[in-house]
C-alpha positions as CSV (number, residue, x, y, z in Angstrom):
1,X,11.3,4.3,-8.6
2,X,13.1,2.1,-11.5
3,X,13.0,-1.1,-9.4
4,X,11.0,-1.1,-6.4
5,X,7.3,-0.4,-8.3
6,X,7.5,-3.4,-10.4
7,X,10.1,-5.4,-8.2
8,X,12.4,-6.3,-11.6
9,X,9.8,-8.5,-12.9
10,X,8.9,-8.0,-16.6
11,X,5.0,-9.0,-16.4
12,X,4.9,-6.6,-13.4
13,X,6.7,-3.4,-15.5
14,X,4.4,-4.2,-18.5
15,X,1.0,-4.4,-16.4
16,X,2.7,-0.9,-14.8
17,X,3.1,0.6,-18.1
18,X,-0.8,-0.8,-19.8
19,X,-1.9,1.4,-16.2
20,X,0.2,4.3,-17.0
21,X,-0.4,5.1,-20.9
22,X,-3.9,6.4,-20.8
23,X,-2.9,8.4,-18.1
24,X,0.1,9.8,-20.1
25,X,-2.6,10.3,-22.8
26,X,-5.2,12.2,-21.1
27,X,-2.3,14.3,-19.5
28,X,-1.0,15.2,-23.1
29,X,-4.4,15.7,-24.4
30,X,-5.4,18.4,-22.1
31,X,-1.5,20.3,-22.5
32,X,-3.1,21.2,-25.9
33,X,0.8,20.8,-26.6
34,X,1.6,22.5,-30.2
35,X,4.8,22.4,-32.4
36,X,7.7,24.9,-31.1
37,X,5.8,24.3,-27.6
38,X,8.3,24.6,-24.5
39,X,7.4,21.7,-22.3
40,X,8.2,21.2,-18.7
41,X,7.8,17.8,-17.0
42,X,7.9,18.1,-13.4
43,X,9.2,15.3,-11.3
44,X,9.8,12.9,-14.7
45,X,10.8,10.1,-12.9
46,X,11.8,7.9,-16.1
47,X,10.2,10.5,-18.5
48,X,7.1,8.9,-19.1
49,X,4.8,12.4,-19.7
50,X,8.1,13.6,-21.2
51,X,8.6,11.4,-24.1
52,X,5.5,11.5,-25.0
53,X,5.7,15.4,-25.4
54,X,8.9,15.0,-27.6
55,X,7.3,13.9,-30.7
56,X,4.4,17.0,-30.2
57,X,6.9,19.5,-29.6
58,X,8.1,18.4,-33.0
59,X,11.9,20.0,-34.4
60,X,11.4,23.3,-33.2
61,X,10.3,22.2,-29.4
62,X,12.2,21.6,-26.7
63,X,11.0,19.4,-23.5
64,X,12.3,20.2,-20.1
65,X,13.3,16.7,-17.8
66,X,13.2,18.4,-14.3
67,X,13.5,16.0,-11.2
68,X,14.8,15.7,-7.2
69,X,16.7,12.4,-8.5
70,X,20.5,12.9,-10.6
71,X,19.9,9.1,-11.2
72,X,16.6,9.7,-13.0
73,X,17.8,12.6,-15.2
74,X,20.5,10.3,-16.1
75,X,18.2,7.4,-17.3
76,X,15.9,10.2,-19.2
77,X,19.4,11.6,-21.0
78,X,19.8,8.1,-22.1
79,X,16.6,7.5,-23.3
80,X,16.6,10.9,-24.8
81,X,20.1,9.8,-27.0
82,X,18.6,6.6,-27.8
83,X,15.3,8.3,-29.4
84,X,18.0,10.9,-30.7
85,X,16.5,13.5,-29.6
86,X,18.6,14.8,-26.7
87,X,19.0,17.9,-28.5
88,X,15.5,19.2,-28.4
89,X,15.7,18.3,-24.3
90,X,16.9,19.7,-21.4
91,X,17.8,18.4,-17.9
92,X,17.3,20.1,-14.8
93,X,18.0,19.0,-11.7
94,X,15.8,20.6,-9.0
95,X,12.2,19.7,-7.2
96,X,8.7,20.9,-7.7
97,X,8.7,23.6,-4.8
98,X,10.9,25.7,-6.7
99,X,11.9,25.0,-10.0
100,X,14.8,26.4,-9.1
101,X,17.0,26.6,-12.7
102,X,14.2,27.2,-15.1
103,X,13.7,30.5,-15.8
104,X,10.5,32.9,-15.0
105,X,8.2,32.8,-18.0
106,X,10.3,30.4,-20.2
107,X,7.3,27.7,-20.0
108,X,4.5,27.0,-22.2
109,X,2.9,23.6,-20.7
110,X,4.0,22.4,-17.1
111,X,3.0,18.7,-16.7
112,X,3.0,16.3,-13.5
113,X,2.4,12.5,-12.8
114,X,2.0,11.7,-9.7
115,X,4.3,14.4,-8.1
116,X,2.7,16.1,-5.9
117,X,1.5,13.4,-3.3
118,X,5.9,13.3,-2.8
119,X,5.3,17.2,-2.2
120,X,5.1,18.6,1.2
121,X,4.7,22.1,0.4
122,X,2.3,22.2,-2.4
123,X,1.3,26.0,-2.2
124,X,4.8,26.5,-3.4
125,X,4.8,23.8,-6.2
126,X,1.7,25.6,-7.7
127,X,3.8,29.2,-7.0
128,X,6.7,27.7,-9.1
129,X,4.6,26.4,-11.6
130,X,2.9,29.9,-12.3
131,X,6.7,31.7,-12.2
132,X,8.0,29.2,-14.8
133,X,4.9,29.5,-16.9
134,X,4.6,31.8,-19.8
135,X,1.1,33.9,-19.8
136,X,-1.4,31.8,-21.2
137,X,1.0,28.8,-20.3
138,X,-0.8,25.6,-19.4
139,X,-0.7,23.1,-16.6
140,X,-2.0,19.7,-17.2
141,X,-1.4,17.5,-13.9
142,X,-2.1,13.8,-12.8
143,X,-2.1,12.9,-9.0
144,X,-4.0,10.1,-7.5
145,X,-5.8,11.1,-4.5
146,X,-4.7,8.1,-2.2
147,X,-6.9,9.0,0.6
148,X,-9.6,7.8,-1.0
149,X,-7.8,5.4,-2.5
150,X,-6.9,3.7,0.7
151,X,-11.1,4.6,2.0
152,X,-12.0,2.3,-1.0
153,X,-9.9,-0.6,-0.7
154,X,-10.0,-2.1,3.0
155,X,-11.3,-4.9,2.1
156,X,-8.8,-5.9,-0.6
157,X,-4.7,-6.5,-0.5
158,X,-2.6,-6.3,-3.3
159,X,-5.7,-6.1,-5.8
160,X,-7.5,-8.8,-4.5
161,X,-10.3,-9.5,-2.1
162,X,-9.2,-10.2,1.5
163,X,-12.4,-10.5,2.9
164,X,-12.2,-13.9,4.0
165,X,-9.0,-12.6,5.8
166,X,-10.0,-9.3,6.7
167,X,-8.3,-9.2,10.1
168,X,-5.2,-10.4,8.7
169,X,-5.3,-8.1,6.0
170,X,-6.1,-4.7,8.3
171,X,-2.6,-5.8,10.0
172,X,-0.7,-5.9,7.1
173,X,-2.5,-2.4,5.4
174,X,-1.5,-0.8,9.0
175,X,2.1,-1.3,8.1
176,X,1.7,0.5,4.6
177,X,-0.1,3.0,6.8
178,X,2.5,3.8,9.5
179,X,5.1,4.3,6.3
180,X,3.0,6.6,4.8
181,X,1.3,9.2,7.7
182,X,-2.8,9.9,7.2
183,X,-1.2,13.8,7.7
184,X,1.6,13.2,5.4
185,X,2.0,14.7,1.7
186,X,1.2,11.5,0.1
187,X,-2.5,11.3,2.1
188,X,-3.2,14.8,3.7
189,X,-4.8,16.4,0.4
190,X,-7.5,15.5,-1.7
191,X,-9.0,17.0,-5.2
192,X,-10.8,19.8,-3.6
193,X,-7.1,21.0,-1.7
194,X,-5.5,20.8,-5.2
195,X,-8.7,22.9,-6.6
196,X,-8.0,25.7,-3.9
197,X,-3.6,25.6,-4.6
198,X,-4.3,26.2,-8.2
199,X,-6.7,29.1,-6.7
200,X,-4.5,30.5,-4.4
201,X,-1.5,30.4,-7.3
202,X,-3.0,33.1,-9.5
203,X,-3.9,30.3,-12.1
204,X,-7.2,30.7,-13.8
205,X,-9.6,28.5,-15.9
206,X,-9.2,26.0,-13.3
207,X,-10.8,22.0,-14.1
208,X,-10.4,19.6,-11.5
209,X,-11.9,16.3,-12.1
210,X,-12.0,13.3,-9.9
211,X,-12.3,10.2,-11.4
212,X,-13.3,7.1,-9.5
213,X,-13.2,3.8,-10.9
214,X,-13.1,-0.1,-10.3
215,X,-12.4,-3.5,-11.9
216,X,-12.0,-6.8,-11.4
217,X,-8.4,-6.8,-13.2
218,X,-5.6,-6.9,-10.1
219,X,-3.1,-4.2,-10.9
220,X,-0.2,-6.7,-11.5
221,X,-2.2,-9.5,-13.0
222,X,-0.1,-12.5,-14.7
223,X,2.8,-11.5,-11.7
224,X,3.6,-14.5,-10.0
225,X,3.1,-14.7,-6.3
226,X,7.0,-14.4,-5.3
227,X,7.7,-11.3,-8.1
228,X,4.5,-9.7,-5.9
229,X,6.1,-9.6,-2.8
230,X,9.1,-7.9,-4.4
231,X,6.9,-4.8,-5.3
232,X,6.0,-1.9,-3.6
233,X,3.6,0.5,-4.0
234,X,5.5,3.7,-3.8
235,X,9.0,4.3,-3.3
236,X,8.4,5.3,0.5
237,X,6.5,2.1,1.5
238,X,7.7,-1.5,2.6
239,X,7.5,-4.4,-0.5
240,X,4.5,-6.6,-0.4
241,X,6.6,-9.2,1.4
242,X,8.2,-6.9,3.9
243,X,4.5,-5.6,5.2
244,X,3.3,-9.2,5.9
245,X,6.7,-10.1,7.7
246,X,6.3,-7.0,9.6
247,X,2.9,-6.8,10.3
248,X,1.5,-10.6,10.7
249,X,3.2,-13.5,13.0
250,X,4.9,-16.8,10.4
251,X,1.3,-18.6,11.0
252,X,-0.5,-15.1,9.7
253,X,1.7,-14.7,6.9
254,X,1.2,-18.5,6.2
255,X,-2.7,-17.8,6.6
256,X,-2.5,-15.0,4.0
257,X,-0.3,-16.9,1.3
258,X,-2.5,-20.0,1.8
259,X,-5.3,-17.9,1.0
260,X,-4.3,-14.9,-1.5
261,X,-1.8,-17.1,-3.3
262,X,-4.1,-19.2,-5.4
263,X,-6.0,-15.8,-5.9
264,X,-2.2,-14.6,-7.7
265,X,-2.1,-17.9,-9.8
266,X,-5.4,-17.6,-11.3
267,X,-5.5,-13.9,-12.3
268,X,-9.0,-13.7,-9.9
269,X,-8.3,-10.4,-8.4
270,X,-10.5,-6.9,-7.7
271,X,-12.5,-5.0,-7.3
272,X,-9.4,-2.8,-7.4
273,X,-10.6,1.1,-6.7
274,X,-8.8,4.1,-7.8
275,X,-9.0,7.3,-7.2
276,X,-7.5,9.8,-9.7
277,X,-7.6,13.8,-9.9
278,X,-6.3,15.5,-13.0
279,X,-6.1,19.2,-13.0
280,X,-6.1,21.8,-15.6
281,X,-5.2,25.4,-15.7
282,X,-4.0,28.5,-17.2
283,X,-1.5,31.7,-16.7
284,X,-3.5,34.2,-16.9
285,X,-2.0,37.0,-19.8
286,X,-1.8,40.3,-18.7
């Protein structure tokens, strides 16, 4: 998660974070997110959602870093210092299933970033989130839908056309594939599954919007060819450079640098698809 999505390259973390921060915003914007607010921030990861809540919560707020990973709540606690403002946070160490830690009704806005797709059990993430919510208590939540995602992009690697190498390139997307199962948390749901979980929860005034989009921009444009293959897409798939070793023969992978590489040097990537649910909902009060 710290490493692997941007492979240590510095281009490659700053074109992650220019794709990340109007998702952070429109996540924030629809918690409604008041002074004195209670804030939860499921699965933080590096407390992106989180930090951003900090200054809305204001003095009187508190933000709650809740993840699966003791190595992630450490690098949020030390962010948190840093900004001096560990004392208006709180760390809790437990997953999205259960919340287990953070007590029933002690929540005003519950926030994800692409959590749930790690999830296997989402009926029970959306069960937690209701417990932990306060009535009238908010969820605002940010999942890609990568279903589609993976529909809408056949025909491209790594943000950039593969057409001309389009039998190549269905090799090396059946590696990222096999890591990731067309049945498996990260791919078996789509907008309409998280629609019917917030349902099925008990949460009311329910907005699910899907939001499909393209451009010509590559995801991790100005990232030269040899930081690429150091990145991988999510923390349970191969790098770049491992899919082509393992899916292609040395004259494949040869073929596909010869081809894609120039691609990398001059920026000339897309159409790059995504695929992008966020969900909003309320506890309904008694």
């Amino acid at each position: 998660m710290l490493h692997g999505r941007f492979g240590d390259d510095e281009v490659a973390l700053q074109r992650t974070l220019e794709f990340l921060e109007p998702i952070r915003d429109r996540v924030l914007a629809a918690a409604r997110i008041s002074p004195g607010a209670v804030v939860a921030d499921v699965g933080c990861g590096d407390g992106l959602l989180g930090f951003g809540a900090l200054s809305l919560v204001g003095d009187t707020g508190r933000v709650v870093f809740a993840d699966v990973s003791e190595e992630l709540l450490e690098q949020c606690r030390a962010i948190a210092t840093e900004l001096e403002g560990a004392d208006r946070c709180r760390f809790v160490h437990t997953g999205a299933e259960s919340l287990e830690g953070i007590e029933d009704g002690s929540i005003d806005v519950v926030m994800t970033r692409s959590v749930l797709i790690y999830v296997e059990d989402k009926a029970s993430a959306f069960t937690a989130f209701l417990r932990v919510l306060r009535p009238g208590g908010r969820i605002s939540l940010y999942e890609p839908i990568n279903r589609r995602y993976t529909e809408r992009n056949r025909d491209t690697l790594f943000g950039y056309d593969a057409t001309p190498i389009q039998d190549l390139a269905a090799k090396v997307w059946t590696i990222f594939e096999a890591a990731v199962p067309a049945e498996g948390p990260m791919m078996g749901f789509d907008e309409t599954d998280l629609f019917r979980l917030a349902e099925s929860s008990g949460l009311s005034e329910i907005a699910v919007t899907l939001e499909l989009s393209s451009t010509d921009r590559p995801p991790f444009a100005g990232v030269a060819w040899d930081d690429l293959m150091k990145i991988s897409p999510n923390p349970h798939a191969p790098t770049f450079g491992e899919a082509i070793d393992q899916g292609l023969t040395p004259d494949e992978a040869r073929s596909v640098e010869s081809y894609l590489r120039p691609l990398v040097d001059e920026n000339a990537g897309g159409p790059f698809r995504s695929a992008d649910a966020y969900v909003s909902a309320v506890r309904p009060s008694p």
